[in-house]
N, C-alpha and C positions, 0 to 999 in steps of 0.2 A: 556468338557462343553463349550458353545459357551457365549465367552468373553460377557458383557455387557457395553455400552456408554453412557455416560449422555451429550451429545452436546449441547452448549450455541450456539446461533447464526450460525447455520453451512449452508453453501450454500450446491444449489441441490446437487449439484456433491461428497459435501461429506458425504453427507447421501449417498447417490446412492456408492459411490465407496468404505464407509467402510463396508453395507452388502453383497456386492460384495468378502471383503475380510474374509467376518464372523462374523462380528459382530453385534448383535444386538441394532437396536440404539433408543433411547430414547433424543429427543429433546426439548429446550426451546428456543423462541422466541419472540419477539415484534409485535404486530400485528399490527403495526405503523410503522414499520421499513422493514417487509419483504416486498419484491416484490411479484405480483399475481403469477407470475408465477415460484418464488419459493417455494413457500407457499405449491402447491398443490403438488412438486415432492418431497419437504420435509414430508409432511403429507402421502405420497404413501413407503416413503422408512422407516420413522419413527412409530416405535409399540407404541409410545407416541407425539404428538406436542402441547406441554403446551407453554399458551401466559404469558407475564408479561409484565409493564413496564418496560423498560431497566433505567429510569431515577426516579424509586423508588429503589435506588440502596441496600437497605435495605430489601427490597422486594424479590428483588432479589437473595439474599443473602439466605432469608428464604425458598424462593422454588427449589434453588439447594442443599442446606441440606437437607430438607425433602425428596420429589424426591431420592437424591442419597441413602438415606436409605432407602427407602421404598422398591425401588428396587434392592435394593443390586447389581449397578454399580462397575466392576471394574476399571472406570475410567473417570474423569471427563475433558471435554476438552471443551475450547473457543478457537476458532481459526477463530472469525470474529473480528469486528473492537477492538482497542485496549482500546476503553474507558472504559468497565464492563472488561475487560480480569483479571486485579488485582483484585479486590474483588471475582471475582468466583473462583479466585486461590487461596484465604486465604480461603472460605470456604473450598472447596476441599482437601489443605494443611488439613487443621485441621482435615478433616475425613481420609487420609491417601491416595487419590485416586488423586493426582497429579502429573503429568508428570515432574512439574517443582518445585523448592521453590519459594515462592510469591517474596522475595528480588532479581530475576535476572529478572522478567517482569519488578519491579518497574525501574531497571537502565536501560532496554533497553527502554521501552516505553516512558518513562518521560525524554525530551532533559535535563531538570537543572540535574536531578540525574545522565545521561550519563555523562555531559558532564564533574560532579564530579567525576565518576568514573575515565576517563579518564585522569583529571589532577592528579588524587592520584595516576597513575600507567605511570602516564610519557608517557603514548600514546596520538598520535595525536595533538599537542597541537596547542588551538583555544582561541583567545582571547576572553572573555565571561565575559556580566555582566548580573546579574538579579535581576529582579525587581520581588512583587505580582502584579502587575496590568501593563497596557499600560500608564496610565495616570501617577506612579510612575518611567514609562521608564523614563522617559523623562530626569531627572535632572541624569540619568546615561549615557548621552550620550559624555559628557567631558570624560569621560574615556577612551574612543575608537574613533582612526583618523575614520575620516569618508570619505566613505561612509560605513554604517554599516548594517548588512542584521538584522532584528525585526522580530519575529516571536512567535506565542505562543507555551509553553513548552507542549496542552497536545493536541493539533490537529495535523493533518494529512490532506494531499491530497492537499496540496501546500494552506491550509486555512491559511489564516493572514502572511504568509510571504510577505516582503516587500523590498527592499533595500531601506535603508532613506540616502537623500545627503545633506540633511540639515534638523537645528530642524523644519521648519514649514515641513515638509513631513509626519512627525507624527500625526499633526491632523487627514489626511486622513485617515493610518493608524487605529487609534484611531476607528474612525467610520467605520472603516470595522470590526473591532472587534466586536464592539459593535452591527452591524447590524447579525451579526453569533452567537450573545449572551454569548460569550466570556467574562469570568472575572477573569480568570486563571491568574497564574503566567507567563511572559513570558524573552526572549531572547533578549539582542545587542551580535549580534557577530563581529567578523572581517568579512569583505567580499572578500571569498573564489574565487581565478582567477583560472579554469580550466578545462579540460574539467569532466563532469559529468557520473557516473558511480552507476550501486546497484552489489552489490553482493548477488546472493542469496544462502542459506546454509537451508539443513537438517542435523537436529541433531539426531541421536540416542544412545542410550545408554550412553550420556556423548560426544561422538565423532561427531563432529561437518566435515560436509561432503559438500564440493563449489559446488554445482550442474552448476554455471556460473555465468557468469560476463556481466550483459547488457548497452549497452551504451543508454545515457539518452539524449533525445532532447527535449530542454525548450524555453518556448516566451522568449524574449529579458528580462530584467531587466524596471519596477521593480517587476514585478509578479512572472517569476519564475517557469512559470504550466509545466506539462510536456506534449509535444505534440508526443512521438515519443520515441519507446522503441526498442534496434536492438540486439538481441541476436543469437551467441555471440558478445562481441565487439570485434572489432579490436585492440588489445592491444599489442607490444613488448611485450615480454617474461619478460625482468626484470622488467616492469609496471604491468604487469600482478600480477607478484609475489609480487609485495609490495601491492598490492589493499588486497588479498584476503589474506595476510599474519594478513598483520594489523588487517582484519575481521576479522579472527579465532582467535588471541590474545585478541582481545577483547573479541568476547563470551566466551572464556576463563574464563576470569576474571570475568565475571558476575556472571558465575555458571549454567550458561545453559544448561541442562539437555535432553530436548526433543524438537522435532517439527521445523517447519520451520522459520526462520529468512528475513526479506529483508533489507538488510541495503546499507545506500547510502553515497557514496563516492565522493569526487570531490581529482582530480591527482593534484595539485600546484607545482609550481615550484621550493616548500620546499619536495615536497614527498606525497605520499596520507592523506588527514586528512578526518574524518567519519560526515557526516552531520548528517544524525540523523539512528534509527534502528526499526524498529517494530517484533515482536515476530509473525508474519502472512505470510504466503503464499503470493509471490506478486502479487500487484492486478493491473489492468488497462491491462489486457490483455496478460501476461506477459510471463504466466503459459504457453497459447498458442504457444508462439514464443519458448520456449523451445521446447514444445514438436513437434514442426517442425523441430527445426534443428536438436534434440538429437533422438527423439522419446521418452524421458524421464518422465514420469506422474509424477509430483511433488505431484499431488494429492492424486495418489494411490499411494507411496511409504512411505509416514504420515502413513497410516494405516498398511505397512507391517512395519516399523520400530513399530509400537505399540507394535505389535505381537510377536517385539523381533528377528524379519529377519534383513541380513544386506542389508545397505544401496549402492546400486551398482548403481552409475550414471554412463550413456549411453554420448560418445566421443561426439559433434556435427558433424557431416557432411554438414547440409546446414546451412544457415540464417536464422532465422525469425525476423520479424517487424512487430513492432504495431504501425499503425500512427494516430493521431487522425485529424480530417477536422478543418479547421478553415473557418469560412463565414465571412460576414460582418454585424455587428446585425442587425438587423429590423426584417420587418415584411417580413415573407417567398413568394414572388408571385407564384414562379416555381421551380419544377426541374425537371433534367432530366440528365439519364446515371445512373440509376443505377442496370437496368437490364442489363447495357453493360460491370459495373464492377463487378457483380455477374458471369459475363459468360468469365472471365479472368481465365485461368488454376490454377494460383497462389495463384489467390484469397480465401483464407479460410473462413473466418467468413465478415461480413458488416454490419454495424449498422447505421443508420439514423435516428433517432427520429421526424425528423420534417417533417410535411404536409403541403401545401401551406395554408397562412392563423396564420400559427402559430409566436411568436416572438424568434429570434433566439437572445438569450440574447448573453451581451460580453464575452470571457472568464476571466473569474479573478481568477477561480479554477478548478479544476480538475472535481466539478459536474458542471460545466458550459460551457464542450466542448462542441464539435460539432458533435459528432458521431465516428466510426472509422474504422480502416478496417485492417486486421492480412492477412499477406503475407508472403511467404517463396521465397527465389530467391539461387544463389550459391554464392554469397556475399556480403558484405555491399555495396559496387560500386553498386551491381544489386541491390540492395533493394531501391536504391536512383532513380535509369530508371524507376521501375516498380510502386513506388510513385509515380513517376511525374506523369507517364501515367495517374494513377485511377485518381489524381485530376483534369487532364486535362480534361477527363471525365468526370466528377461531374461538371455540370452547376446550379446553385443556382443563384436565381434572389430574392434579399431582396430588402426594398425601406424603409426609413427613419419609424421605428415605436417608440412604447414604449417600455421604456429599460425597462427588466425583469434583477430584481436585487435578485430574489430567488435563488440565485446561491449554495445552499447547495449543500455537497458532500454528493451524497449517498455513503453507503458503496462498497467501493470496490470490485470486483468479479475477 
């Protein structure tokens, strides 16, 4: 009998790749949240696409219980952004149809709950104070030499992180928060020296499986965004093994059960310690740059691990990179070269959202790049030629406009 799926949030591809592997899928959604053009390949691959507020989380709650009985689902799966992922998983927990227990989302998602984890098992150790609020940080900053990296405990996508070098930093701070609508509890850590790294893992059965180790490239300090993803890294062998050793100790401990992890690492000159971890497939392109160097579907292998197959990661053989453009803000006058970097051999995927005319806002986060473009080369050395090339390519003519400060993170793809 052909398995049934109740998908919270799911992108095209995993609708598309789990009736690919068999199973029937039934989806829920935000009709506020989905893009057009996921909308319609989710509603083509799904035998159901029920909308709800993602931020009636009560709601939510009610139309994944109902739903998952109605249809008698053997399984219920979030595996888009990590905000609803815990409460569809206590629902689910309670009907018996989860991949995971609710207690290993809350320590990986939630940075205050990791980073407890982490000091109660003597992993990683980061010096960490927390506050409920940004305005409460403040009188915790005697605690920790400064400069200190501030961050909120339940966002993503490089939102609200900041490095503060003195107290007036935090005003600003303060008011980036506040303009993202941020009231959450947040983070002082110590400010981590080194280079930056994700590890990403599929878990099935319990056994947690390194699909790769990508190197991370980010704007200068104090933002933090990531502009540039190269998988695999280039790493020694005994770096190598302490990045992705630490990673599996840790899921370890959580209790993590099922499904993909992305977790991020920066190398210090103490050893690797874990910046933070999401329970999600990685996003910003990422997924792509594996499947160039490995030929590896991160995507499709979620759904044969469902099924109870094992999990066989593919050696890499090439590079991929994911780089993202940087302009200079304004208002767009021109561009040009981008049918000349469409017609590069290397070139896979190209994205440019902007038409002349439009305001190309600053980055300050990860929804406020600038486009981007996934390449494969035979090494990181190549991946850095064949960057230069595309952006030497790319001619963008901006002129002094109005800054667009909408800078939300859409969800990650």
């Amino acid at each position: 009998m052909t398995d049934k799926i109740l998908m919270v949030m799911p992108w095209r591809a995993y609708v598309r790749k789990a009736t690919e592997e068999g199973f029937r899928v039934f989806s829920i959604w935000d009709p506020d949240r989905i893009p057009q053009d996921h909308r319609d390949e989710v509603a083509r691959y799904s035998e159901e696409l029920l909308f709800t507020d993602f931020r009636d989380v009560a709601g939510l709650r009610r139309l994944v219980t109902r739903t998952a009985t109605r249809l008698g689902v053997s399984h219920v799966l979030h595996l888009g952004n990590e905000d609803t992922q815990l409460p569809v998983c206590e629902e689910a927990h309670a009907l018996g149809l989860a991949p995971n227990p609710p207690q290993a989302l809350r320590v990986i998602n939630d940075k205050t709950a990791m980073r407890q984890l982490l000091r109660d098992r003597g992993l990683s150790p980061v010096r960490t104070a927390v506050a409920e609020s940004a305005r409460e940080a403040r009188a915790l900053l005697p605690r920790l030499a400064l400069p200190v990296v501030a961050k909120p405990a339940l966002l993503s996508g490089s939102r609200g992180v900041r490095l503060i070098h003195e107290a007036r930093d935090m005003d600003d701070w303060e008011d980036r928060l506040a303009d993202q609508g941020y009231t959450g509890p947040v983070l002082l850590e110590e400010y981590l020296r080194g280079p930056e790294f994700s590890v990403e893992t599929l878990t099935g059965q319990g056994t947690h499986h390194v699909v790769g180790v990508t190197a991370k490239r980010k704007t200068p300090p104090p933002g933090f965004t990531e502009i540039g993803h190269v998988h695999p890294a280039s790493l020694a062998e005994p770096d190598r093994a302490a990045v992705t050793d630490l990673v599996l100790r840790f899921l370890d401990e959580t209790g993590y059960r099922f499904g993909p992890a992305h977790t991020e690492v920066i190398l210090t000159p103490d050893g690797p310690r874990i910046v933070e971890s999401q329970t999600r497939a990685p996003g910003d392109r990422i997924h792509r740059a594996i499947a160039l160097a490995s030929g590896f579907d991160i995507e499709t292998a979620i759904f044969r691990a469902l099924l109870g197959k094992p999990v066989q990661v593919d050696t890499a053989h090439r590079v991929g990179c994911v780089s993202f453009f940087q302009l200079r803000p304004g208002r767009l006058v021109s561009v040009e070269g981008l049918d000349a970097i469409r017609a590069l051999p290397f070139v896979h995927e190209l994205k440019f959202p902007f038409t002349p005319g439009d305001t190309v806002p600053e980055i300050k986060n990860s929804g406020s790049r600038h486009g981007h473009v996934v390449i494969d080369a035979a090494s990181e050395q190549e991946t850095d030629h064949r960057i230069a090339l595309v952006r030497g390519l790319l001619r963008a003519t901006t002129v002094p406009g109005p800054a667009d400060d909408a800078a939300s993170t859409p969800p990650k793809q």
